[in-house]
N, C-alpha and C positions, 0 to 999 in steps of 0.2 A: 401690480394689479391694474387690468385695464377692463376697461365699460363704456359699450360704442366706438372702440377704436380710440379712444382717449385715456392718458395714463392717468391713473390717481395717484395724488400727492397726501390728501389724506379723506378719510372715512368717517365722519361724524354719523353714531347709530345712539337713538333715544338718551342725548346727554342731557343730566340735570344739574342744576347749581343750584342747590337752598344757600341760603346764609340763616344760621341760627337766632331767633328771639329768644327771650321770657318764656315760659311757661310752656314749654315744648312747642311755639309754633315758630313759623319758617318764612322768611321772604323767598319765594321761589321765583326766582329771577329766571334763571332757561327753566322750561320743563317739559323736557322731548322733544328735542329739537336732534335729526337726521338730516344730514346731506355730505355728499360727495364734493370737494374741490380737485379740481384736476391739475395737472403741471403747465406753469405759464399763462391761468387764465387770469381773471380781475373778477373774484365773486364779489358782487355787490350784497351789499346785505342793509337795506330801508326798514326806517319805520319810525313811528313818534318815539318822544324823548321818554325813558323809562322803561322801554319795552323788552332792556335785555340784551342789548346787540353788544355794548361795548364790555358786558359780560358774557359775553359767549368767545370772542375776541380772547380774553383774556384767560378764560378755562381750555380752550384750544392751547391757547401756550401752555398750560397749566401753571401760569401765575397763580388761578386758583385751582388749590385740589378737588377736580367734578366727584358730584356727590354720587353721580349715578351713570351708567352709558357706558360709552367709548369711544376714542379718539385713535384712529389706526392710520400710524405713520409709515408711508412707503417711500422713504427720503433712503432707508438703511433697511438691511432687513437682519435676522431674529440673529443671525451666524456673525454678524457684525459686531452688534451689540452684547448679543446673552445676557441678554438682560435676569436678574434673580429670580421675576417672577416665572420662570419660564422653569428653570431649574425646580423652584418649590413645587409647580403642577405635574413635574416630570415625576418627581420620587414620591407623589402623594395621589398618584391617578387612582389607587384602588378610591381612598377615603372622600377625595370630591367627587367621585362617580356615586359613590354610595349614600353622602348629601346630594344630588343633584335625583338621584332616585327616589327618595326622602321627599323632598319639594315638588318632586313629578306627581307624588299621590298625593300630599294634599292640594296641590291645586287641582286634581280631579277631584278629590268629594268635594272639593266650596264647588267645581262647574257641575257637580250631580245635582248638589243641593238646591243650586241657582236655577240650575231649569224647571223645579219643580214652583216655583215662587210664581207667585203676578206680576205682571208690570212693576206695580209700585213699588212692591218688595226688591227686585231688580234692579230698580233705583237703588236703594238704600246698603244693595249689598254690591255695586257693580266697583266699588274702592277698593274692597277686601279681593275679590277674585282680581281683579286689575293687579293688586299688588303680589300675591300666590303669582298668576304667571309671571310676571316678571323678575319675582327670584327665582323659579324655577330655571327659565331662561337666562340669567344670567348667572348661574349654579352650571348650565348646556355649555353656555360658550364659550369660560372661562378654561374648556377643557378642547371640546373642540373644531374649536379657530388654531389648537394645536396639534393634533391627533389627528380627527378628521374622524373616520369614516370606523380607525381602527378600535373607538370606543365602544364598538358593540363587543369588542373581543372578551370573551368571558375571562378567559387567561391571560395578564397583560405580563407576565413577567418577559416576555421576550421584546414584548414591546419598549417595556420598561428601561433595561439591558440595552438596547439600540438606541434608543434615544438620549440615556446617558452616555452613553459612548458619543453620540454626535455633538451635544453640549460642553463635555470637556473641549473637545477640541476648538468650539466655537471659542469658547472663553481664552483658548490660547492665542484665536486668529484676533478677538478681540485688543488683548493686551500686545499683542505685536502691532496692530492696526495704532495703537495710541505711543508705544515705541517709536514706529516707524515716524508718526509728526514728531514728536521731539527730537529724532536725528535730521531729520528735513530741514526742519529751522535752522541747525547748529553750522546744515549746508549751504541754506541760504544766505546766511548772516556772512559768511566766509567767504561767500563766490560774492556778495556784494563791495564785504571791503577789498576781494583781490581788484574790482572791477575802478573802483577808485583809486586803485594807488600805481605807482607803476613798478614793473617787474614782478615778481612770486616771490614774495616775501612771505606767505603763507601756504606756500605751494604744498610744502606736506604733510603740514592741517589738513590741507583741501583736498588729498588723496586719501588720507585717513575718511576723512567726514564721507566720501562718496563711497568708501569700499565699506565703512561701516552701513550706509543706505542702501545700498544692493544686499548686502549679506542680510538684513532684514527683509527684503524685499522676496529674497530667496527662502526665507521660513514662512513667509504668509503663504508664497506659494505652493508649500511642499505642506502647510499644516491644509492647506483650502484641497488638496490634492484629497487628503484625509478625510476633509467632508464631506466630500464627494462619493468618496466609499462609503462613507456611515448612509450618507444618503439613499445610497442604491441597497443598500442593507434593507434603511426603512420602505420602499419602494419595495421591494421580494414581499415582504410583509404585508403590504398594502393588497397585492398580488394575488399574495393567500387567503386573503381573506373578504377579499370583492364578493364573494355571493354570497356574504352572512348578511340575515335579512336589516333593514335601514343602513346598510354601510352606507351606499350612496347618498342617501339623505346630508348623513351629517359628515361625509365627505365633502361635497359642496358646499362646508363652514368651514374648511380649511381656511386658511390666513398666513402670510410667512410678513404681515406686518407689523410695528412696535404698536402696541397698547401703550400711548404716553399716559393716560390715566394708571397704570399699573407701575410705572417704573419708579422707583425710589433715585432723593434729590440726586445724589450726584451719580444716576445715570440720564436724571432727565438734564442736568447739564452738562452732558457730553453734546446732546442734542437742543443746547439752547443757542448756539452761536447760529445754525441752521434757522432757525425761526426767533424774528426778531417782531419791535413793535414799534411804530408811531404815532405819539402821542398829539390829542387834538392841541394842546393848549402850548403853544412856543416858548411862552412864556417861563409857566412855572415849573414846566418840565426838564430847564436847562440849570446846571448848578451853577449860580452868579458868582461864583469862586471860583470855578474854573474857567480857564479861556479855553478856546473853539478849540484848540491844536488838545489838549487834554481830553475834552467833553467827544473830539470824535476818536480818539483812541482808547478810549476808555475802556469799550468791547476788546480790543485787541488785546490788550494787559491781562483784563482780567481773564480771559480763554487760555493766556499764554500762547497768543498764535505768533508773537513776534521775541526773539532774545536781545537783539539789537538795538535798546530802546533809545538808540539816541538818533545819529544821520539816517539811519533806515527806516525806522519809525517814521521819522518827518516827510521822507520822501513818498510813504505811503498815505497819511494823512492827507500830502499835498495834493498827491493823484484820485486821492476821492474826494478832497474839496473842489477839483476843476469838476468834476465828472457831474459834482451836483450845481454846478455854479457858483461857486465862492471864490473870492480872490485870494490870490498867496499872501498877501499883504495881513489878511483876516486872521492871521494862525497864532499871534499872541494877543490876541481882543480879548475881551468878556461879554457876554450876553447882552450885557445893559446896552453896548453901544452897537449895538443892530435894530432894524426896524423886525417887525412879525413873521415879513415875508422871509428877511435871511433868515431869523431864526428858527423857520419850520426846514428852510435846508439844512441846515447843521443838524438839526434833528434827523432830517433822512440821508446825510451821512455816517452820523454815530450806527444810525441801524443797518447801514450797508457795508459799516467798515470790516463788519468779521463773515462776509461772504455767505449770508443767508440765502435760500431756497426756500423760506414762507416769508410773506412778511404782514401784517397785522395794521392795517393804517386805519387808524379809531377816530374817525372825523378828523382826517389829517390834515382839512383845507375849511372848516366851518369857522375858524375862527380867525380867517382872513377875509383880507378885503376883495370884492369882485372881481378884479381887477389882478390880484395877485393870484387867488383861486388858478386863475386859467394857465397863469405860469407855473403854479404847483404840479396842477396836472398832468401838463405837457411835459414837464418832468419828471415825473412816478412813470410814463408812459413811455420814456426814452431808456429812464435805469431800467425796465422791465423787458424790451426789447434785449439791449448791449448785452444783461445779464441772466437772461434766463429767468426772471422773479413770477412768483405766483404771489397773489396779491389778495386780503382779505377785506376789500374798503369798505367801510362801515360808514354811513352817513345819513339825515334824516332827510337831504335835499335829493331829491329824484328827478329833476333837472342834469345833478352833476353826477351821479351816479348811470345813468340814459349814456352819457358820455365816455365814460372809461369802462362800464365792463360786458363784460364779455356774457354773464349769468347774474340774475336777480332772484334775491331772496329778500319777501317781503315776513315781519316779523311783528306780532302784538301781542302781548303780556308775555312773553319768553316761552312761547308757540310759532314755528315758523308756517302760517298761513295757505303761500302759492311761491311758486322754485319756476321761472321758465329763461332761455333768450332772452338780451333784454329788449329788444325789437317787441318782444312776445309780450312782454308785459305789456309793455306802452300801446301796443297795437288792439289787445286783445283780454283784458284784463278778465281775470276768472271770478275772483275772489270780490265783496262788496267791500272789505277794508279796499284793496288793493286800486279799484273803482275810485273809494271817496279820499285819495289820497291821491291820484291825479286828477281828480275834480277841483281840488283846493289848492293845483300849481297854479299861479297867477302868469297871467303870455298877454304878450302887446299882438299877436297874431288876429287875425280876423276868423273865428270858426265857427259861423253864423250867429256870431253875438253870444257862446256859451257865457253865462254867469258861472262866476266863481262860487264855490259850494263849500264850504266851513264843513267840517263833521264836528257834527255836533257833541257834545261831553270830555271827563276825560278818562283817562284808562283807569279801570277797578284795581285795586291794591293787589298788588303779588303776594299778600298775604295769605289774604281770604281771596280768591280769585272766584268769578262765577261759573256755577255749574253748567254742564254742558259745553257750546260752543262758547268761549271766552268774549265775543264780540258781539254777541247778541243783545248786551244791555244796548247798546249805539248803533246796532244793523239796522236797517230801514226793510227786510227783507225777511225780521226775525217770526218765529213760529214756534211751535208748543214744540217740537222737536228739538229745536236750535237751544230751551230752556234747560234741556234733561240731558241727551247725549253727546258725547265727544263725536264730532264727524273725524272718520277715516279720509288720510292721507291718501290719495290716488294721483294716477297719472290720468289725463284727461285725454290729451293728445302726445304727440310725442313729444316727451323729455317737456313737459308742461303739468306742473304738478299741483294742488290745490287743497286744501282739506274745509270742504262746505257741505252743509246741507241741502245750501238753493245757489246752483252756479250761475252767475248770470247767463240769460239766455240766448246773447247772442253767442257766445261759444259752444251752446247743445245747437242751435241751430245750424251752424257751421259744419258742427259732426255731421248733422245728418244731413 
């Protein structure tokens, strides 16, 4: 999937994370929070303690299972994985269309009903209709983001028929696909030790192991051959059926990305070595039983990415302790006998050991010293270059966040606020949180004497969260509007995104 010329790595569209109380009510920790991270960038993501971030962080992995939304990965796509859920929507498309048309009409009579009410009434019913659309909506998409265009089709058994035909096969490209690394290893582990010993003493192991790898190599290509055809199968179809009225429409929610929120555990850990995490605290995040040489191979074991687990193992350890900075010397220590600083590398070893493409850094430098901070960074900034990393840094200091990325997203009560550049932010701030939260950076700079600005209060409980705009009890800006309604998300300017009432006004000036 690409947007602006930039690939998407993943798709966050209105994800929620409750955690359940007592008596049916919810800490709602995220609640509709949408955005895009691209391949290779550094999304920043700010805001005060409790707002949500280092749980969003973590329902993206889906350490926690999101209660609501979707997380759409384009790390793999659908033929890779085939994933179940995909299979269950394949052989069940009459019966979810025929709930999703169920959900279509009542949330038209609550929107008949609602237009008929006053204002006030409107208030008190805008929950109910809020919640009608968005099961209806997500009844829409769960069909398709798969299908596309071809759900208007009254008659799906042909549909039906093709797309089952394409999913077996995936599932075969699948299980060849996790064959194929298990004979890799058996290859590598073998061409390692031939490389350490002298003469071929294993020589016809090692002609085994490579003609065993190719011969796999040759059914993924000859089963992917096959998807190919189912595919253009599905495409004649699509074909046929382009001028039935909305095809278009819901053609354009096509998707060929994984729904991590839809996958079951062990398919979402085929894709957990891919998306890894860094944890803020060095400390207690390290097992004091294990030494470094264990704590950074640890990922590797448990993925089963290595068979070799003695000299190979080590030699790979060793090669990701130089890369993060640690000594060879380090590889039979324990935790206790490192300062903070090493111990937050070993931690961004462990998470690079099993060659991830997201990675998750949750205040990964807040609980070091200033001083060390900047050598943290300079090194998240070098793995990410060498290795290709997209990076999720979570942090409350926007200082250090100005620094490494690339996009900022500014967040309070588990609402993401304003999305721009991070230039953009700092230069040009939309949002009044976004305002009084580099009001309150403290700078030895001369900028005509600004005093430092406190925001005043603290954040309202994720429980009972306040109506309308969420920030309104502490906006300085707040209005009878800002009490009632939710403001809509917009783009302001380009790729400058915000959701207020009252934008500050040097950026409508600016516009116009």
């Amino acid at each position: 999937m690409e947007t602006n010329n930039r690939e998407v790595l993943l798709s966050i569209s209105n994800l929620k994370q409750y955690f359940p109380l007592k008596k049916g009510r919810f800490v709602k920790a995220n609640d509709g929070v949408s955005l895009d991270i691209y391949k290779g960038e550094t999304f920043g993501l700010v805001g005060e303690s409790g707002c949500g971030k280092s749980t969003l962080g973590r329902t993206i992995l889906q350490l926690y299972h999101q209660t609501y939304g979707r997380t759409m990965y384009y790390g793999h796509s659908l033929d890779d994985l085939a994933p179940k859920y995909l299979e269950h929507t394949i052989k069940n498309l009459v019966k979810l269309r025929n709930e999703w048309k169920t959900l279509e009409k009542k949330k038209e009579a609550i929107e008949e009903e609602y237009a008929k009410l006053s204002e006030t009434e409107q208030y008190a019913k805008h929950a109910e209709l809020d919640q009608a659309r968005k099961l209806a909506e997500d009844a829409m998409l769960n069909i398709t983001k798969i299908f596309g265009g071809l759900v208007v089709v009254e008659d799906v058994s042909e549909i039906v028929e093709a797309y089952s035909k394409e999913y077996g096969f995936a599932k075969q490209k699948s299980a060849l696909l996790e064959k194929l690394g298990k004979a890799q290893l058996d290859l590598d582990d073998l061409e390692f030790e031939e490389s350490k010993k002298e003469g071929s003493v294993n020589s016809g192991k090692l002609a085994s192991a490579k003609a065993k790898v190719d011969s796999i190599k040759a059914e993924i290509e000859a089963v992917s051959e096959k998807i190919n055809e189912a595919n253009k199968e599905i495409e004649a179809l699509r074909e046929k059926h382009k001028n039935e009225p909305e095809f278009d429409k819901y053609e354009a929610m096509r998707d060929n990305g994984i729904d991590l929120a839809r996958l079951e555990y062990n398919e979402m850990r085929k894709l957990r070595r891919e998306m890894q995490l860094i944890f803020q605290d060095p400390y207690s995040s390290l097992n004091p039983r294990m030494s470094v040489g264990q704590i950074i191979s640890e990922g590797m074991v448990a993925h089963d990415m290595i068979h070799n687990k003695g000299e190979r193992m080590q030699e790979k350890v060793l090669e990701i302790m130089d890369e993060c900075g640690l000594a060879p010397y380090f590889l039979h220590r324990f935790p206790h006998q490192f300062s903070g600083g090493q111990r937050q590398r070993i931690g961004i070893a462990r998470a690079l050991a099993t060659n991830p493409q997201f990675v998750v850094c949750d205040e990964a430098v807040s609980a070091l010293d200033v001083s060390i901070q900047a050598q943290i960074i300079n090194l998240l900034q070098d793995l990410k270059e060498k290795q290709n990393l997209t990076y999720l840094f979570i942090t409350h200091d926007l200082s250090v966040v100005k620094y490494i990325s690339d996009r900022i997203g500014v967040m309070y009560l588990g609402n993401m606020v304003e999305l721009a550049d991070s230039q953009e932010i700092f230069d040009n701030p939309v949002h009044p949180y976004t305002e009084a939260l580099l009001n309150a950076i403290p700078t030895t700079e001369d900028e005509g004497h600004k005093d430092l600005q406190i925001l005043e209060g603290d954040i309202p409980s994720p429980v009972n969260p306040p109506k309308g705009c969420k920030f309104h009890t502490r906006c300085a800006y707040c209005t009878e509007i800002c009490k009632q309604v939710v403001p809509e998300w917009e783009e302001v300017s380009p790729n400058h995104f915000v959701a207020c009432h009252h934008k500050l006004t040097k950026k409508t000036e600016e516009q116009e």
